[in-house]
N, C-alpha and C positions, 0 to 999 in steps of 0.2 A: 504494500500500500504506500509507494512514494508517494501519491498525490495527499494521503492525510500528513505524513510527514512535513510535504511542502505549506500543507495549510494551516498545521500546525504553526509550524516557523513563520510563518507569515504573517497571521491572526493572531497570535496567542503569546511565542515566544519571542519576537524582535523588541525589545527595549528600543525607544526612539533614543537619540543620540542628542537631540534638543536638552540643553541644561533646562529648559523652563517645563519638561517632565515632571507630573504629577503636584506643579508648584502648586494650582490654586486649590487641588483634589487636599494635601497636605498642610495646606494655609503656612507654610514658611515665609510667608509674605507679611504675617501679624505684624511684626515689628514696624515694618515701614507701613503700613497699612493705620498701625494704632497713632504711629509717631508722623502721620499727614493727615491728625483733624481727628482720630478717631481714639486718641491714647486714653483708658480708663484713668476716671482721676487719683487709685492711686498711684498709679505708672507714672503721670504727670507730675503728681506733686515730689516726685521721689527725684527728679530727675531736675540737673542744676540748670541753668542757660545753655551756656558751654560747652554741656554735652549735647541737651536738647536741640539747636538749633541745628548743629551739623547733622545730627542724625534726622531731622524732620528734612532736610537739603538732599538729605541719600533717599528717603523713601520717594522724595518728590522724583527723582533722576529715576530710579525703580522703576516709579510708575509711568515715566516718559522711555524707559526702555534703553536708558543710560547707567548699565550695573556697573562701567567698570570706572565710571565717574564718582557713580553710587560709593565704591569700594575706597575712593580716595578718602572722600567726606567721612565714611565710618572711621580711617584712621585719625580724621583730626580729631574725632569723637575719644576713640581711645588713647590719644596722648597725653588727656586731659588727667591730671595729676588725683593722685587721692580718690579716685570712683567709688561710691555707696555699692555695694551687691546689687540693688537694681540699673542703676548706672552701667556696670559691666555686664547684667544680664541682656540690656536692650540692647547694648553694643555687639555683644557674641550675636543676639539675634539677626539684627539688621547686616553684618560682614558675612552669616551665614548665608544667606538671602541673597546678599547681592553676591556673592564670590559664585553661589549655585549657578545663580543665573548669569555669571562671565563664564561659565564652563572653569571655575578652579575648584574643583570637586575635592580635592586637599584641605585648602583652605575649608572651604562650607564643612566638610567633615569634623572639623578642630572648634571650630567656631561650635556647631551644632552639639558638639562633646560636650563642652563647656557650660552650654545653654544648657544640659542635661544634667550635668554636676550642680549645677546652684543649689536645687532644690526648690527653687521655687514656682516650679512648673509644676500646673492640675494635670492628674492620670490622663486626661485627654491629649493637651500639648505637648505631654511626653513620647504618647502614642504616636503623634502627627512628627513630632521629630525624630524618634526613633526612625520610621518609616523615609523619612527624609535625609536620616544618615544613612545608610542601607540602600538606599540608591545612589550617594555619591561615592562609598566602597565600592557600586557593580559599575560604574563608571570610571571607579581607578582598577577595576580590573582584581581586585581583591575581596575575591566571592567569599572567602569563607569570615571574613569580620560583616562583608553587607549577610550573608546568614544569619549572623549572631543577631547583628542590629536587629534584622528583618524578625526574627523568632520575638526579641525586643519587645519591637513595636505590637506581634500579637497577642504578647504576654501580657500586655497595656490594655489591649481592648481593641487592637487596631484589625480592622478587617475590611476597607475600602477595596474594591477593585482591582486598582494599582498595585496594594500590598498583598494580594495573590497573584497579580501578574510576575510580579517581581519574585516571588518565590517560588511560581513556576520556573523561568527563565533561569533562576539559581539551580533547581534541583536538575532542570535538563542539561545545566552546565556540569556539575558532575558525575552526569554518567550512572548515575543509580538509578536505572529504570524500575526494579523492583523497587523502590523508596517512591519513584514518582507514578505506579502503578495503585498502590495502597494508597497513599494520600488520594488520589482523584478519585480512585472508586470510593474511600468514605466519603469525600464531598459527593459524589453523584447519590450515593447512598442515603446519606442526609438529607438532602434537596428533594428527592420522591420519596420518603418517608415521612418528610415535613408537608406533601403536598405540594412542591413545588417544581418549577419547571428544572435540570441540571442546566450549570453555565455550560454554555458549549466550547469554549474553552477549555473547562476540566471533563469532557466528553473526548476533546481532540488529543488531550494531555494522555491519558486512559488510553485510549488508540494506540498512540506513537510510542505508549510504554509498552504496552502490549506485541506490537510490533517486532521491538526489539528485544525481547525476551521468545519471541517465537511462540505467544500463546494465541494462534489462526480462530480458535474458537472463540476466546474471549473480545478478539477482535471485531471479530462479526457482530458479535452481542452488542459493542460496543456504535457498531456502525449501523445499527438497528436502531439505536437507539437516539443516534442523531439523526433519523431517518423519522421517527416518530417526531423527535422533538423541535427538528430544524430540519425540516424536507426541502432542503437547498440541491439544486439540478445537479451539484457538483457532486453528493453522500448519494444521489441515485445511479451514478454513471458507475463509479466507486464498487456500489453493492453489487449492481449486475453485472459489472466487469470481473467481479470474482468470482462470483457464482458460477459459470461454465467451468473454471480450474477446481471446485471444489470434488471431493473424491466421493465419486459413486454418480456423482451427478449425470443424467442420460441427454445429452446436448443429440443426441436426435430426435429425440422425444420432445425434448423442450425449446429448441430451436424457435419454434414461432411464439410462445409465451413469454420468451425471452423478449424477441424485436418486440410484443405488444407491450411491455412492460416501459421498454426505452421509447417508443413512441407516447406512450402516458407521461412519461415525467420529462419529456422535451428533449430528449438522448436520441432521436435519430432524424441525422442529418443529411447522411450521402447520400447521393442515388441509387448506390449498390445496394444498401442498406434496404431503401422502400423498395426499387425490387425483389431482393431477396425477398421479403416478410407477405410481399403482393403473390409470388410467385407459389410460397408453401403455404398460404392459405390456398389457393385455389387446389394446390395436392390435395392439402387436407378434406377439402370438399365445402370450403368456405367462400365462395364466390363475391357474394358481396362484400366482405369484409376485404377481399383481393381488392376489389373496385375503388373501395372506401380507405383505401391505403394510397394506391393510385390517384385517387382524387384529392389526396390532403399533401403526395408530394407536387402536384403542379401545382396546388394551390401553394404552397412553401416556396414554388420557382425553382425546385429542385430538379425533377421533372418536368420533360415534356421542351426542354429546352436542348439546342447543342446539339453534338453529332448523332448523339442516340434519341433525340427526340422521337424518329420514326418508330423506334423499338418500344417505348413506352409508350408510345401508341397503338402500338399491337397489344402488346398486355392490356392494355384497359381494354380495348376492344373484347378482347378475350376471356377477360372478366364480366362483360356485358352479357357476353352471348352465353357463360357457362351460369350466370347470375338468374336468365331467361330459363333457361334449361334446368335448374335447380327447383324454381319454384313450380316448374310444371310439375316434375315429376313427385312433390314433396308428399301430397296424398298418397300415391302410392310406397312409396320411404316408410312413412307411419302406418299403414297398412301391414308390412314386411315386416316391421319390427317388431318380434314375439320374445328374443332371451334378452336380457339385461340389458350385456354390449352392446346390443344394437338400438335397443331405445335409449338410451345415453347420447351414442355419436348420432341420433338422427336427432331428439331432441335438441342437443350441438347444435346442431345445423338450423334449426328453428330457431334458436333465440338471435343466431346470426342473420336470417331473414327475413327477423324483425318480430317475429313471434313469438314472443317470450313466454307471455304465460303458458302456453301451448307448451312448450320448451321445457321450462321448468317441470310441467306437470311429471310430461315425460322422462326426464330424468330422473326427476323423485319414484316413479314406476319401477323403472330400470334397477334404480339403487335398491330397492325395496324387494325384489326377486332376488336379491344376495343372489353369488356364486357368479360374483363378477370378475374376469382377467385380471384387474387392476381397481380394486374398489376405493381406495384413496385418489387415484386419478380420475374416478367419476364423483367424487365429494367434492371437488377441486371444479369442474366445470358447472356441477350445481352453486356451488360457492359462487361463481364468476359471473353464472345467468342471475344468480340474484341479486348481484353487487351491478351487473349490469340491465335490470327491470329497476332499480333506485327505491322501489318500493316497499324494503322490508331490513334497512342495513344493518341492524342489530343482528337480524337472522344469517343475514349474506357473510359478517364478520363471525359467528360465532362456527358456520358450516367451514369458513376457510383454514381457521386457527383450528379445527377438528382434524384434519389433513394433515398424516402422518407419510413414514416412510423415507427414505434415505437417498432418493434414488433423484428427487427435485422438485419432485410435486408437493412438499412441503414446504419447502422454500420458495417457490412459485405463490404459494395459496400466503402465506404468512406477510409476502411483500403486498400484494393486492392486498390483504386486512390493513393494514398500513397505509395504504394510498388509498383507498376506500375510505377512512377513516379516520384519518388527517391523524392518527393518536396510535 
């Protein structure tokens, strides 16, 4: 699965390289923020001319997006002789702040230490700088102190977005996949235990960790389950492109469930592709659904264009006349059809020519005489006519997840529950 890997890294693990990273999510900005108009007044009253003045001159620079101006004015601040503990505390904050945001992640690190030592920071603005030293560590490249900080910050209360992203990004930086397997699956754990949606970030995390430990099943689970919870075109191309390598799986059997599946969730695009899936429906004895495949690639501009246009003009044609010829004979079909199998595949055939309820009946018939070739393969097409009549989707979902077996008519019927069912 490169492509979860790549999305991973993309989505999930890239720290932006912007010093002004997680500033306002962090509020590292308090200082110049309190100290241009907004300082509590015991902040204020604590703090002499001298020092106030230069440091209200750096928040203003700050906020006009001049830090390494900002960075000068904080030192005329601290040169100021004899500073009260509030006095050095506003100074450490405001040099933190503005050094963060000149990209001197050294500096903001020392500064931010400092502000942490006083003691005079509520469990909250500890939380917020913890989290804020811990990104200037993975910025100097020294994962295991932004670890420590990072753990810090949750040990405080801290649980912002950023301060999981960041300690995703740490843990994928050391190579503990088992370490980053556990953690994701109890966050995903958590989250639909609690009722809630999983982040899809610690879905992709779970993945990539899985991946790299070699656990194919857990994987899948995994990719089920951003499938349920984030049906993005990308976790659909993803599922069904593994699906054919999966072992046991009958790709001639399922060859056309497959194409219908990538045509559902916007996955086919070539021309090979709509021919193909036009060509073994009409094997299979599904004419219109050939036609209807046909007609959705010209209307895509896929077909019907270029040197082969002539040729998918023969196939539709072909679909036309064999679409003609289906519904003539279809009384007689349901007529013939006395064991199982063959009320199944003709029912099949009725709900594809439009006949559903007809379809359905028949199926249900079929299923119902047991001592069927493949009886999970025909729970699987009733599943698909009922999801495809719209009229009963609790039942159409409960008949698909019933569909057992190894062979992909399980995994056929479980992805339709899924896309059926948006859940």
């Amino acid at each position: 699965m490169a492509f979860l890997a790549h999305t991973l890294h993309r989505v999930f693990f890239e720290i932006p390289q912007d010093p002004l990273y997680t500033m306002t999510k962090l509020r590292v900005l308090a200082a110049s923020l309190l100290m241009a108009g907004c300082l509590s007044t015991a902040y204020a009253q604590a703090l002499r001319p001298e020092v106030a003045k230069p440091l209200q001159q750096a928040g203003d620079m700050l906020k006009a997006g001049k830090a390494k101006e900002a960075l000068a004015k904080v030192r005329d601040a601290d040169n100021v002789a004899n500073k009260n503990p509030n006095e050095q505390l506003m100074v450490d904050r405001m040099r933190g702040a503005a050094a963060q945001r000149a990209g001197d992640n050294a500096t903001a690190a020392r500064s931010f230490e400092a502000a942490m030592a006083s003691g005079k920071l509520s469990q909250a603005e500890q939380a917020q700088m913890a989290e804020s030293i811990a990104f200037a560590y993975s910025q100097l490249k020294d994962n295991a102190k932004a670890g420590q900080w990072a753990q810090k910050a949750v040990s405080l209360g801290g649980n912002s977005p950023q301060l999981k992203q960041l300690q995703a990004y740490l843990q994928g930086q050391s190579g503990d996949y088992n370490a980053i397997a556990k953690d994701a699956a109890a966050a995903v754990s958590a989250a639909e235990q609690g009722g809630r949606k999983p982040d899809e970030g610690d879905l992709l995390r779970l993945a990539d960790a899985y991946q790299h430990t070699n656990n194919a099943a857990g994987q899948s689970a995994v990719l089920e389950k951003l499938l349920a919870y984030y049906p993005k075109k990308e976790y659909w191309a993803a599922a069904l492109g593994r699906l054919p390598r999966k072992p046991g799986f009958s790709n001639d059997r399922y060859s056309l469930d497959l194409l219908r599946l990538r045509l559902a969730t916007g996955n086919l695009s070539k021309a090979d592709d709509y021919m193909e899936m036009a060509q073994l429906a009409l094997q299979a004895g599904f004419p219109s659904e050939g036609k209807m495949v046909v007609e959705k690639g010209i209307a895509a501009g896929v077909l019907g264009t270029g040197p082969e246009a002539a040729r998918h003009k023969r196939l539709e044609d072909l679909a036309i006349k064999q679409e003609a010829e289906g519904k003539a004979g279809l009384d007689k079909d349901v007529a013939e059809a006395k064991d199982g199998n063959a009320m199944v595949l003709v029912g099949t055939q009725l709900v594809s020519f439009g006949q559903t309820d007809k379809g359905i009946a028949l199926i249900e018939q079929g299923i119902a005489k047991d001592q069927l070739k493949r009886p999970d393969d025909a729970k699987l097409r009733l599943g698909l006519a009922l999801l495809h009549s719209g009229k009963n989707k609790a039942k159409a979902t409960q008949t698909l997840r019933s569909v057992q077996g190894n062979d992909g008519a399980a995994d056929i019927a479980r992805l339709w529950a899924l896309l059926g069912t948006g859940a």
